[in-house]
mmCIF file of the N, C-alpha and C atoms, coordinates in Angstrom:
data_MODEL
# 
_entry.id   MODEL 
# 
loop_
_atom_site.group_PDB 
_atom_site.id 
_atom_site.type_symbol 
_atom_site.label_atom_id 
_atom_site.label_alt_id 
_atom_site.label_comp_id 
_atom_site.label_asym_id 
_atom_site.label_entity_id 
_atom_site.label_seq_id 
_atom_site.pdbx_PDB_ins_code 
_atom_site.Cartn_x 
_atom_site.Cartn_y 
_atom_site.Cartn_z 
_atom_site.occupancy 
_atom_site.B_iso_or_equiv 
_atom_site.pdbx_formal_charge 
_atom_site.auth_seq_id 
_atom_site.auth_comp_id 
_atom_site.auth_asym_id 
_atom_site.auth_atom_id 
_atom_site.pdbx_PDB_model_num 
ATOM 1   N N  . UNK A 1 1  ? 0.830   -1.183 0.000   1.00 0.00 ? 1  UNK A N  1 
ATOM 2   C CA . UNK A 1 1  ? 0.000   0.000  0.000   1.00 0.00 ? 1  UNK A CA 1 
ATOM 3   C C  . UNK A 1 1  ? 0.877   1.249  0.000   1.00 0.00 ? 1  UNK A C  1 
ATOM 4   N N  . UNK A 1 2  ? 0.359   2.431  -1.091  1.00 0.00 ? 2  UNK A N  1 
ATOM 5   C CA . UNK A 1 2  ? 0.926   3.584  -0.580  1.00 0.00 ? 2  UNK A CA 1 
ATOM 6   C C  . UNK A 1 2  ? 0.213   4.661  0.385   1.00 0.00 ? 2  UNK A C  1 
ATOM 7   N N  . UNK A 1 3  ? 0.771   5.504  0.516   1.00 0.00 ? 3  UNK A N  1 
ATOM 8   C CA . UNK A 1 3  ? 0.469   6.407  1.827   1.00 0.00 ? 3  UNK A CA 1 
ATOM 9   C C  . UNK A 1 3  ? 0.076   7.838  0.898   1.00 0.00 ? 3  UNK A C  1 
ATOM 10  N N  . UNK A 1 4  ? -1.008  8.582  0.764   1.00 0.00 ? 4  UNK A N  1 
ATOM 11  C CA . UNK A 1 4  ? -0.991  10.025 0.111   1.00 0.00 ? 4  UNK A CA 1 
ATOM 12  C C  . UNK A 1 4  ? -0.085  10.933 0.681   1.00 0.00 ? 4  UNK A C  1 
ATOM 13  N N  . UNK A 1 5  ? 0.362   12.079 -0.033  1.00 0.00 ? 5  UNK A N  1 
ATOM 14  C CA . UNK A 1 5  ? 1.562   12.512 0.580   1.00 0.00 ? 5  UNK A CA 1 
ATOM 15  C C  . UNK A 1 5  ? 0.689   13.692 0.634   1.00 0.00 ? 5  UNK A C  1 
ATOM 16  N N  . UNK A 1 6  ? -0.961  14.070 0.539   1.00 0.00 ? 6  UNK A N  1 
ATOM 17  C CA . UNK A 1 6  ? -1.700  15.136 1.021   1.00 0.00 ? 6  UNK A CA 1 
ATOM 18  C C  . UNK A 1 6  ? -2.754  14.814 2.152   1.00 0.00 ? 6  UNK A C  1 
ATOM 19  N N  . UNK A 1 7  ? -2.935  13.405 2.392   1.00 0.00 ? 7  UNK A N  1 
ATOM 20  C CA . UNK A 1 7  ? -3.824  13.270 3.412   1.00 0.00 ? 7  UNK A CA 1 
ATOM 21  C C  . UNK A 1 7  ? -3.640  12.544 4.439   1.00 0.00 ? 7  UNK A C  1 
ATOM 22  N N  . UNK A 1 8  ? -2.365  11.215 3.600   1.00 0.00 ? 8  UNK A N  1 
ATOM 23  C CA . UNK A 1 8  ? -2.253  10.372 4.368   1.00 0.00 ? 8  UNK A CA 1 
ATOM 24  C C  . UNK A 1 8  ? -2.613  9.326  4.377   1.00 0.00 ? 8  UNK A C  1 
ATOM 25  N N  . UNK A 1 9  ? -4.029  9.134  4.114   1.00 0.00 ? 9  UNK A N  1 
ATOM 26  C CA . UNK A 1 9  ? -4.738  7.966  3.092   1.00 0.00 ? 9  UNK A CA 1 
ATOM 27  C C  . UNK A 1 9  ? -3.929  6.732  2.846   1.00 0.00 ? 9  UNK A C  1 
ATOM 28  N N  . UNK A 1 10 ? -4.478  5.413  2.938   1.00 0.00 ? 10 UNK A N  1 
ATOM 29  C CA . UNK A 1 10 ? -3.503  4.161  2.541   1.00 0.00 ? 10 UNK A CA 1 
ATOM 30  C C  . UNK A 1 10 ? -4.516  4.327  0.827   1.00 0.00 ? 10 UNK A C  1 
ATOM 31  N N  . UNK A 1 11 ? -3.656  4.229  -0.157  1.00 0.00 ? 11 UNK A N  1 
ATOM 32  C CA . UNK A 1 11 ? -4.388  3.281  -1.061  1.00 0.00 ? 11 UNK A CA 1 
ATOM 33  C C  . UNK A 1 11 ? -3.557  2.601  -2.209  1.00 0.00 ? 11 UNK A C  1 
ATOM 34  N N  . UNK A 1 12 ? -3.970  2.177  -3.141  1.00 0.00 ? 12 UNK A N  1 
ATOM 35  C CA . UNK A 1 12 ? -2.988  1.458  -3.931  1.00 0.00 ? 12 UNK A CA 1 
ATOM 36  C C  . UNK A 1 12 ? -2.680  1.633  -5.014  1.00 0.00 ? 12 UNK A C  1 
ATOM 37  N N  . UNK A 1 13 ? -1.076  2.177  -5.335  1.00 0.00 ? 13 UNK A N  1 
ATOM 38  C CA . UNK A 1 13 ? -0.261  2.619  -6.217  1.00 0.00 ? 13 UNK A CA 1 
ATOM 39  C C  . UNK A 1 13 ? 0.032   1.472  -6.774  1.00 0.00 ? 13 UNK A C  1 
ATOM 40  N N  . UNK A 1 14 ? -0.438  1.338  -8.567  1.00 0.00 ? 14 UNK A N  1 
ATOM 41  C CA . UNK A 1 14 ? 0.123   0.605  -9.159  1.00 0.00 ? 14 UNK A CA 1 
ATOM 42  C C  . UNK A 1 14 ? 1.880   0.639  -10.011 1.00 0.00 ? 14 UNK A C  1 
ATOM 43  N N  . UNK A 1 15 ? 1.818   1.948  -9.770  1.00 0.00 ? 15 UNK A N  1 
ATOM 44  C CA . UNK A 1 15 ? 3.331   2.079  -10.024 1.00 0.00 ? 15 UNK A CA 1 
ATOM 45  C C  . UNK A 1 15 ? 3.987   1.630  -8.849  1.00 0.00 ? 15 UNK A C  1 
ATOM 46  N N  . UNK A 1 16 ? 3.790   1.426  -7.720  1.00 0.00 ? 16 UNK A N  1 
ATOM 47  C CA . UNK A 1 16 ? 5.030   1.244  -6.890  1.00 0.00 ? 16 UNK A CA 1 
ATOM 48  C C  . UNK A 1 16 ? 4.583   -0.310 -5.794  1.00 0.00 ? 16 UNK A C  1 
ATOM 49  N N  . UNK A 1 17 ? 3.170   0.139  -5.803  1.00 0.00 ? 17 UNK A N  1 
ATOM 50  C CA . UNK A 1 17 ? 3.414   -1.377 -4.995  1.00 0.00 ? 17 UNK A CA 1 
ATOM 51  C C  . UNK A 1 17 ? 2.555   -2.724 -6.036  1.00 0.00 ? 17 UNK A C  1 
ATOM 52  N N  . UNK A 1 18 ? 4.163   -3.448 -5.528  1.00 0.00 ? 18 UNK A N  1 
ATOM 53  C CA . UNK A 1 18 ? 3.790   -4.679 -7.026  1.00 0.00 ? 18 UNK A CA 1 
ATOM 54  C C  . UNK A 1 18 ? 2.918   -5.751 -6.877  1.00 0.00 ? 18 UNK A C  1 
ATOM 55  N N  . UNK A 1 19 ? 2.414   -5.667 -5.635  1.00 0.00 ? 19 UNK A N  1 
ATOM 56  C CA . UNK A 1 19 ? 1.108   -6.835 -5.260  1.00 0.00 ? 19 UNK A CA 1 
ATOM 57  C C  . UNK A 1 19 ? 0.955   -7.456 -6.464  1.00 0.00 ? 19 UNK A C  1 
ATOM 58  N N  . UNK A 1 20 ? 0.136   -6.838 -7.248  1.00 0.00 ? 20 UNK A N  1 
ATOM 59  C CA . UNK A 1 20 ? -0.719  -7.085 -8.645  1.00 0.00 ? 20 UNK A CA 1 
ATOM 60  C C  . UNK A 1 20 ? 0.290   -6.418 -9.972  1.00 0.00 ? 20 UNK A C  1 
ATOM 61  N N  . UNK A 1 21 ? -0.688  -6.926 -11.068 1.00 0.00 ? 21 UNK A N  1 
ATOM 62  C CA . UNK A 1 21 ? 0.400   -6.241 -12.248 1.00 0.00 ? 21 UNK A CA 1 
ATOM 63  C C  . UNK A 1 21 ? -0.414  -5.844 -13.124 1.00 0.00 ? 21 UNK A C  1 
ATOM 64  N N  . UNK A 1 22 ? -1.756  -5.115 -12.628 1.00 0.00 ? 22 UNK A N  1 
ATOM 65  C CA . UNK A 1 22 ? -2.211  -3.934 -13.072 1.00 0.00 ? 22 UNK A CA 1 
ATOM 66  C C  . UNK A 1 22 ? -1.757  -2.125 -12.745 1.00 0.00 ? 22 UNK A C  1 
ATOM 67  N N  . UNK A 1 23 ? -1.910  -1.428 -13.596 1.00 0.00 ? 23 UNK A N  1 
ATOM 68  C CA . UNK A 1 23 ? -1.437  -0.307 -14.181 1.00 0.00 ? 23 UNK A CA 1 
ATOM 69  C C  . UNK A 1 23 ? -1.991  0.640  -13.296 1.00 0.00 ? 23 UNK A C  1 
ATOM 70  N N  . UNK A 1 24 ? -1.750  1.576  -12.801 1.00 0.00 ? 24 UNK A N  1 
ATOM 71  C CA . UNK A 1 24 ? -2.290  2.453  -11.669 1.00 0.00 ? 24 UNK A CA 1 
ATOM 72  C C  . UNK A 1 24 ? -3.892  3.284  -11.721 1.00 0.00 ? 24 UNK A C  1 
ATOM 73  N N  . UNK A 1 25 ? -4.332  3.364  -11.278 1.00 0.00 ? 25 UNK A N  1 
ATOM 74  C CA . UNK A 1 25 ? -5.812  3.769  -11.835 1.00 0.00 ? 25 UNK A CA 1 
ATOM 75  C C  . UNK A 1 25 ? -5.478  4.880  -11.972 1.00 0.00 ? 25 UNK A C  1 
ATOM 76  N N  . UNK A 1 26 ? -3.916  5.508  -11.881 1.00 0.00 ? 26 UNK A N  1 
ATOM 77  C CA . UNK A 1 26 ? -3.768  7.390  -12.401 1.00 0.00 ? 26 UNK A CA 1 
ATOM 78  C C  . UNK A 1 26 ? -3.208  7.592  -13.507 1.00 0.00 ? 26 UNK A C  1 
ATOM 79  N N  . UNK A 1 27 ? -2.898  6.510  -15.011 1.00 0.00 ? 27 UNK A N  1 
ATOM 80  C CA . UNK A 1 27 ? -2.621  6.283  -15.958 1.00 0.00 ? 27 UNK A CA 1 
ATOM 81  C C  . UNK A 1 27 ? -3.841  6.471  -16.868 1.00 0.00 ? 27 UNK A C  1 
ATOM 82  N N  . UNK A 1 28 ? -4.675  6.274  -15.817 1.00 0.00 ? 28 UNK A N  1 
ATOM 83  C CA . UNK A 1 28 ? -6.236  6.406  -16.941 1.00 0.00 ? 28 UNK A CA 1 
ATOM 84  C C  . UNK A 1 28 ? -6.608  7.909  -17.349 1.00 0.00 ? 28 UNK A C  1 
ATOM 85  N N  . UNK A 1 29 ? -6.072  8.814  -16.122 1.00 0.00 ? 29 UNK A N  1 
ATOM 86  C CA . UNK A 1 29 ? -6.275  10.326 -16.452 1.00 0.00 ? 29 UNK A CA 1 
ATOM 87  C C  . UNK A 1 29 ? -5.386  10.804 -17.745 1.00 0.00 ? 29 UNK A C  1 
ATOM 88  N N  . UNK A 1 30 ? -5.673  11.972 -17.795 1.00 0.00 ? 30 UNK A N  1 
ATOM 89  C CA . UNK A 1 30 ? -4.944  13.057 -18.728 1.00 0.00 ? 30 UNK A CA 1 
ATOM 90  C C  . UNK A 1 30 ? -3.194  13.349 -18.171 1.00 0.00 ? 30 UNK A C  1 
ATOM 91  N N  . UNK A 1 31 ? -2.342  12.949 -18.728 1.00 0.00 ? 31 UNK A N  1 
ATOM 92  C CA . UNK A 1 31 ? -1.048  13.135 -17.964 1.00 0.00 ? 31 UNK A CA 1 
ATOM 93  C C  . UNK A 1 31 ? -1.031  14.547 -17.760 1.00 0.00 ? 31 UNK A C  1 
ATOM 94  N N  . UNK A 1 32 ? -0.772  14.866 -16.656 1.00 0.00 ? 32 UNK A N  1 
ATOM 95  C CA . UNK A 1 32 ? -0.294  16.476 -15.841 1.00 0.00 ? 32 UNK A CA 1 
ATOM 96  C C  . UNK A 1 32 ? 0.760   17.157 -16.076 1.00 0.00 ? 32 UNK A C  1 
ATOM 97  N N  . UNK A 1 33 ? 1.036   18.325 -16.944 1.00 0.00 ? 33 UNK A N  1 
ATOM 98  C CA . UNK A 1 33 ? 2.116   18.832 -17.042 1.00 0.00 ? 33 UNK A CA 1 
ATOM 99  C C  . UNK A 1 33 ? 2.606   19.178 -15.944 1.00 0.00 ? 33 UNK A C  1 
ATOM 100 N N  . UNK A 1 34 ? 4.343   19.260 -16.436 1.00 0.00 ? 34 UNK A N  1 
ATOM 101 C CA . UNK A 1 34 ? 5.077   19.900 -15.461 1.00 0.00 ? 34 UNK A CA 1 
ATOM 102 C C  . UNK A 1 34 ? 5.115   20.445 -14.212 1.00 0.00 ? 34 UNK A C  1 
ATOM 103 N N  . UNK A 1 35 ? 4.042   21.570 -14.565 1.00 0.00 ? 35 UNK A N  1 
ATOM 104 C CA . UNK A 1 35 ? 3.806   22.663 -13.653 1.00 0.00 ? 35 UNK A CA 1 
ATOM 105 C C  . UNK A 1 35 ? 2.804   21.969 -12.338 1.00 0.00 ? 35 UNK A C  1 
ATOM 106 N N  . UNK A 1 36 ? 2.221   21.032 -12.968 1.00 0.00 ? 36 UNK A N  1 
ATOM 107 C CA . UNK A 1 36 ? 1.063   20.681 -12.378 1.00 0.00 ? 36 UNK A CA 1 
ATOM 108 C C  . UNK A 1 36 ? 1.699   19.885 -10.525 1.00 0.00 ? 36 UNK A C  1 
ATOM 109 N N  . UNK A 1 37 ? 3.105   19.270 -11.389 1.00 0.00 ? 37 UNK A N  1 
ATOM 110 C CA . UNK A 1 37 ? 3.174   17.890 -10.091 1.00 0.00 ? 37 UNK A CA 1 
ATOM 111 C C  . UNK A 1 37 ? 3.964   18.885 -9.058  1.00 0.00 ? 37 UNK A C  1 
ATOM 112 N N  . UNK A 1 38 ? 3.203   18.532 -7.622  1.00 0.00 ? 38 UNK A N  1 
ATOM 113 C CA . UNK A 1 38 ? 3.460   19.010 -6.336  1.00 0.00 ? 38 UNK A CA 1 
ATOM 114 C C  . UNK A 1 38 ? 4.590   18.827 -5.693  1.00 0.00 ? 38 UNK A C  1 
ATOM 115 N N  . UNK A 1 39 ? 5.369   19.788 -5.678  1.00 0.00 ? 39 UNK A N  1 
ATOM 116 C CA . UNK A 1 39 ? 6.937   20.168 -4.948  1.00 0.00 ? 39 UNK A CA 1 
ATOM 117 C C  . UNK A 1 39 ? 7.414   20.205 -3.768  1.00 0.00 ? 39 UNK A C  1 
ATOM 118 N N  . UNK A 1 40 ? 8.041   19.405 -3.383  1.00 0.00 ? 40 UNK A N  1 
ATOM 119 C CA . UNK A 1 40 ? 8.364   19.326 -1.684  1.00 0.00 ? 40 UNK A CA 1 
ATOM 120 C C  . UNK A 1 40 ? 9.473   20.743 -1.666  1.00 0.00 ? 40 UNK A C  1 
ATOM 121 N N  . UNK A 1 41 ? 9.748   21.369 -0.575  1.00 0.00 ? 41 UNK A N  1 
ATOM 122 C CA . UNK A 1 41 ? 10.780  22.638 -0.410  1.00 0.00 ? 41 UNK A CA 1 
ATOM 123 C C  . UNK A 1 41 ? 12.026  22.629 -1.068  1.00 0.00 ? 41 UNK A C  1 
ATOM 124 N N  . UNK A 1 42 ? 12.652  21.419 -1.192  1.00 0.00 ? 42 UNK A N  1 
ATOM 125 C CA . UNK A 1 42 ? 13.773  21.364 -2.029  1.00 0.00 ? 42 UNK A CA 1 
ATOM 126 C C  . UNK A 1 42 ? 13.462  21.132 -3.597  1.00 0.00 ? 42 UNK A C  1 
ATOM 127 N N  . UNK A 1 43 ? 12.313  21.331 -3.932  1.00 0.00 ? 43 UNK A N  1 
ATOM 128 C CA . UNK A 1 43 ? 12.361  21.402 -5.623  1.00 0.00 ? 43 UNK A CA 1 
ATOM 129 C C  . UNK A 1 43 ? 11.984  19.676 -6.033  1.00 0.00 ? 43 UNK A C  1 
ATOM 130 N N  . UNK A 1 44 ? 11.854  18.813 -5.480  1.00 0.00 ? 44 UNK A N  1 
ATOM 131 C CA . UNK A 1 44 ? 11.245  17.345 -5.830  1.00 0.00 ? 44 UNK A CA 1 
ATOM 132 C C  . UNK A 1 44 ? 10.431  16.774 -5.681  1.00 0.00 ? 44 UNK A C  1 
ATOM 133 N N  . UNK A 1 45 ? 9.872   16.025 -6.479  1.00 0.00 ? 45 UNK A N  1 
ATOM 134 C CA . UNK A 1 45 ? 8.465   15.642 -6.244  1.00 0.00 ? 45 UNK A CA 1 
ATOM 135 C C  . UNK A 1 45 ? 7.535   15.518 -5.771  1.00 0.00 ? 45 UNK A C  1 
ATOM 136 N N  . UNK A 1 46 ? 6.953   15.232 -4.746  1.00 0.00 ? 46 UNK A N  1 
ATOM 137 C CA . UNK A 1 46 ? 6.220   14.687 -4.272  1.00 0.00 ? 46 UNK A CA 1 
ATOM 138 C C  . UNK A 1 46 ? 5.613   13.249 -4.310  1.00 0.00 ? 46 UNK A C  1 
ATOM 139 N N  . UNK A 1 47 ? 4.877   12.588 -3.380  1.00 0.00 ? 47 UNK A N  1 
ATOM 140 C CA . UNK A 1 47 ? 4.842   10.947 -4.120  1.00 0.00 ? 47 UNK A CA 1 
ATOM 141 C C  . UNK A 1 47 ? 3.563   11.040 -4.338  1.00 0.00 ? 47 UNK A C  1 
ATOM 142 N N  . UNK A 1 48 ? 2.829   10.111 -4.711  1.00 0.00 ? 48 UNK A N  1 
ATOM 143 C CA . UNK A 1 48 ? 1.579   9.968  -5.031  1.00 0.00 ? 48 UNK A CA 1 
ATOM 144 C C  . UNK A 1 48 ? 0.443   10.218 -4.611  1.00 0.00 ? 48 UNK A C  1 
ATOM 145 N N  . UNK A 1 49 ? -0.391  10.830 -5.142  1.00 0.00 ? 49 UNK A N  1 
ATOM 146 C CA . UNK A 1 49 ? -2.153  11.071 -3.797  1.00 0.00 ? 49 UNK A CA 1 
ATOM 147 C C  . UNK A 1 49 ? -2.554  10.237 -4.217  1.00 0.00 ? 49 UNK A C  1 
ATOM 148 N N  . UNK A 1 50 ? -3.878  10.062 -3.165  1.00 0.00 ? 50 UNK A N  1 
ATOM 149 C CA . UNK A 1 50 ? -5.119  9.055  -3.551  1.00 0.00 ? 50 UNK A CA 1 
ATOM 150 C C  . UNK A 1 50 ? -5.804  9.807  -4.558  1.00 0.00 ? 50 UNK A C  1 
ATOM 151 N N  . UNK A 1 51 ? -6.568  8.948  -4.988  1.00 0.00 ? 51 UNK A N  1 
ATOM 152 C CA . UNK A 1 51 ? -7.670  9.460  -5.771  1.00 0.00 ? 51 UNK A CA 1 
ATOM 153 C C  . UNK A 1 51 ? -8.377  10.551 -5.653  1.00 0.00 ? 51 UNK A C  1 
ATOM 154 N N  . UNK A 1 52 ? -8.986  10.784 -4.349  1.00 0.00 ? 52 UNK A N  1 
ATOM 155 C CA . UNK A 1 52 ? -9.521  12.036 -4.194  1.00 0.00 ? 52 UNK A CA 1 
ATOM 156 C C  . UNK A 1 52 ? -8.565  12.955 -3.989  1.00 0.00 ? 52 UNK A C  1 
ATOM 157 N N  . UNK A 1 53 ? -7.488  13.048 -3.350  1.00 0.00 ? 53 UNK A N  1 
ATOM 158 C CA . UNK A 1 53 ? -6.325  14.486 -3.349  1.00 0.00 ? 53 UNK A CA 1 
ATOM 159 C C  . UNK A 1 53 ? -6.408  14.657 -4.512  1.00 0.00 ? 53 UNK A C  1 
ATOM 160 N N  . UNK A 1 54 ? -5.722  13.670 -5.303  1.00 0.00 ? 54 UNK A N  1 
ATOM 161 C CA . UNK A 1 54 ? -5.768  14.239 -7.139  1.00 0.00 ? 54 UNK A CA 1 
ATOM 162 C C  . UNK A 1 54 ? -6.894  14.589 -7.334  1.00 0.00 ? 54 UNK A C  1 
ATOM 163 N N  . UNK A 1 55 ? -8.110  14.376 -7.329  1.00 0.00 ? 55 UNK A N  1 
ATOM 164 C CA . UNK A 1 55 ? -9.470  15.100 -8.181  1.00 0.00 ? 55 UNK A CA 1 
ATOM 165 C C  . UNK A 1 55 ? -9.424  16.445 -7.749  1.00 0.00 ? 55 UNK A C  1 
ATOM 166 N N  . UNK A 1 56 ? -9.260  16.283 -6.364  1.00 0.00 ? 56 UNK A N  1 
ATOM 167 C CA . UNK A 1 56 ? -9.518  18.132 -5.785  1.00 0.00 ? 56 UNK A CA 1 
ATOM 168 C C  . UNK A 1 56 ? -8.530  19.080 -6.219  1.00 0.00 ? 56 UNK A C  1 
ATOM 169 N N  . UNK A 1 57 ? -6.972  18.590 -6.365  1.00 0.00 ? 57 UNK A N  1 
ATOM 170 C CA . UNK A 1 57 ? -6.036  19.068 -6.740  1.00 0.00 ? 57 UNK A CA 1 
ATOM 171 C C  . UNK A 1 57 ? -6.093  19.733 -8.251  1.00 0.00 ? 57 UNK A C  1 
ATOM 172 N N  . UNK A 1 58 ? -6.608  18.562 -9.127  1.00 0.00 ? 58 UNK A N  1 
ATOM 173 C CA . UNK A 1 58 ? -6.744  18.665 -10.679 1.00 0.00 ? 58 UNK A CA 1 
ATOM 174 C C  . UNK A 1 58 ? -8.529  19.547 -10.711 1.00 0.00 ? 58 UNK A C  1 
ATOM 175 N N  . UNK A 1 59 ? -9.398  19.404 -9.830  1.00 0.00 ? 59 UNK A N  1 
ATOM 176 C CA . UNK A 1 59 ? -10.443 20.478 -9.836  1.00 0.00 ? 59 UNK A CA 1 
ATOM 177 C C  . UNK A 1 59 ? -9.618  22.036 -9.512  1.00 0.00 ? 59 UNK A C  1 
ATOM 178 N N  . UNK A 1 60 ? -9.093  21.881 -8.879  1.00 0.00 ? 60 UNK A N  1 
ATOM 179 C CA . UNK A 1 60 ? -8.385  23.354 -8.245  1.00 0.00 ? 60 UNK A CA 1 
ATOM 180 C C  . UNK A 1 60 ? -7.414  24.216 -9.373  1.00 0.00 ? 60 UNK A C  1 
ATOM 181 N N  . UNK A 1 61 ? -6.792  23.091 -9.966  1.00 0.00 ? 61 UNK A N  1 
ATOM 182 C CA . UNK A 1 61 ? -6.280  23.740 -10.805 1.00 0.00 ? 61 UNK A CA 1 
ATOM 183 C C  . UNK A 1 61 ? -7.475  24.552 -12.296 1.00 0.00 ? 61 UNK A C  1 
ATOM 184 N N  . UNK A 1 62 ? -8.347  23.509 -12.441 1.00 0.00 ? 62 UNK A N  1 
ATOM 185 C CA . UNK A 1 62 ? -8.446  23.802 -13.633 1.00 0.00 ? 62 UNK A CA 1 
ATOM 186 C C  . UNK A 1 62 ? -9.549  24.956 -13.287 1.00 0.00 ? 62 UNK A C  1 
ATOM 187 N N  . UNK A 1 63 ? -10.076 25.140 -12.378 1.00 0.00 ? 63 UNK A N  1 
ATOM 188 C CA . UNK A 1 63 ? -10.622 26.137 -11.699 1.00 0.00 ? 63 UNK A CA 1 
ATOM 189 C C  . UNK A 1 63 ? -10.161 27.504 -11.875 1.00 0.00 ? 63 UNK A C  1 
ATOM 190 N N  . UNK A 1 64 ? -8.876  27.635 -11.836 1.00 0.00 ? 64 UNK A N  1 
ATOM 191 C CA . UNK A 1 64 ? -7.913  28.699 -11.361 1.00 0.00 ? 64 UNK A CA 1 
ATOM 192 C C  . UNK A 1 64 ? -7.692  28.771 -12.816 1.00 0.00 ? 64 UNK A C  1 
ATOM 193 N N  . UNK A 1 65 ? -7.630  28.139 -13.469 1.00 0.00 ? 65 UNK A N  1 
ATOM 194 C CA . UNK A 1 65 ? -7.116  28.131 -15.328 1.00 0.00 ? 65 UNK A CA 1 
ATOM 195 C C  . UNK A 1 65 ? -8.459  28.931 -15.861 1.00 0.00 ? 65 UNK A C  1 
ATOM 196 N N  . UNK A 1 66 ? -9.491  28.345 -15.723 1.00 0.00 ? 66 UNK A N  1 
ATOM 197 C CA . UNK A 1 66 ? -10.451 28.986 -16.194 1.00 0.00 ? 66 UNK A CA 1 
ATOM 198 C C  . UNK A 1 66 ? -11.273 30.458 -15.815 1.00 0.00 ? 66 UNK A C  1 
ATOM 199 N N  . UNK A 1 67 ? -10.722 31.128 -14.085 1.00 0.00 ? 67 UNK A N  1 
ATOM 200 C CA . UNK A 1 67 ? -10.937 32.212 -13.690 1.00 0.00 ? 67 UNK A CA 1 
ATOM 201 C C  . UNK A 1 67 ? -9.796  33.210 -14.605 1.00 0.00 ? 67 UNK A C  1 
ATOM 202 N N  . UNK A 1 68 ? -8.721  32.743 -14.230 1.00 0.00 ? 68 UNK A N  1 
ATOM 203 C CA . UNK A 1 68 ? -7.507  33.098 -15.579 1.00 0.00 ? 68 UNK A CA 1 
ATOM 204 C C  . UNK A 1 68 ? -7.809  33.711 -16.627 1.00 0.00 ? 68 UNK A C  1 
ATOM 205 N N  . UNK A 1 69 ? -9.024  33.012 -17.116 1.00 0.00 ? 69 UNK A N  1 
ATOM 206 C CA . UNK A 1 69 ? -8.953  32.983 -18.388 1.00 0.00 ? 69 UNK A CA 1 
ATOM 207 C C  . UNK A 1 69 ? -10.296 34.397 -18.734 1.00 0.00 ? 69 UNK A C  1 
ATOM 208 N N  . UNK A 1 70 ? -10.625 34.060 -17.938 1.00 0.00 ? 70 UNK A N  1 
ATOM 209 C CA . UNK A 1 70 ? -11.753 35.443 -17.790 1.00 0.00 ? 70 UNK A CA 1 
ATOM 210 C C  . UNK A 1 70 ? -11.470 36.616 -17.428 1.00 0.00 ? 70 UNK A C  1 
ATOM 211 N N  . UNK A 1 71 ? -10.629 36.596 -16.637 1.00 0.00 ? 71 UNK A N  1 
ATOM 212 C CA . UNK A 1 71 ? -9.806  37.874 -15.963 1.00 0.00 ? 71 UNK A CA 1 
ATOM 213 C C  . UNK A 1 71 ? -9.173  38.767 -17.341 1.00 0.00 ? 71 UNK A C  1 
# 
């Protein structure tokens, strides 16, 4: 099991934990540019959210893209 690195959450990363040898259910989304993936203080990654961190995360953004865009 992985651990969300926004909530804490146990759930299951198919990239990293190899239980099974299905494909991560976050391969099914739209890949996230650059800008998008979440930065720890020294400039590196972050590890994986659950499902819901990512929806709210990827709602938040595109939220903010589209006020953007009106402004």
């Amino acid at each position: 099991m992985s651990s969300c690195s926004q909530c804490g959450a146990a759930f299951s990363c198919g990239m990293v934990d190899t239980a099974n040898n299905e494909a991560c259910w976050c391969t099914a989304l739209p890949t996230a540019p650059k800008t998008e993936v979440l930065r720890n203080a020294d400039g590196s990654a972050r590890t994986c959210m659950c499902p819901t961190c990512l929806a709210a995360l990827r709602a938040r953004r595109q939220a903010a893209t589209i006020a953007a865009t009106k402004a």
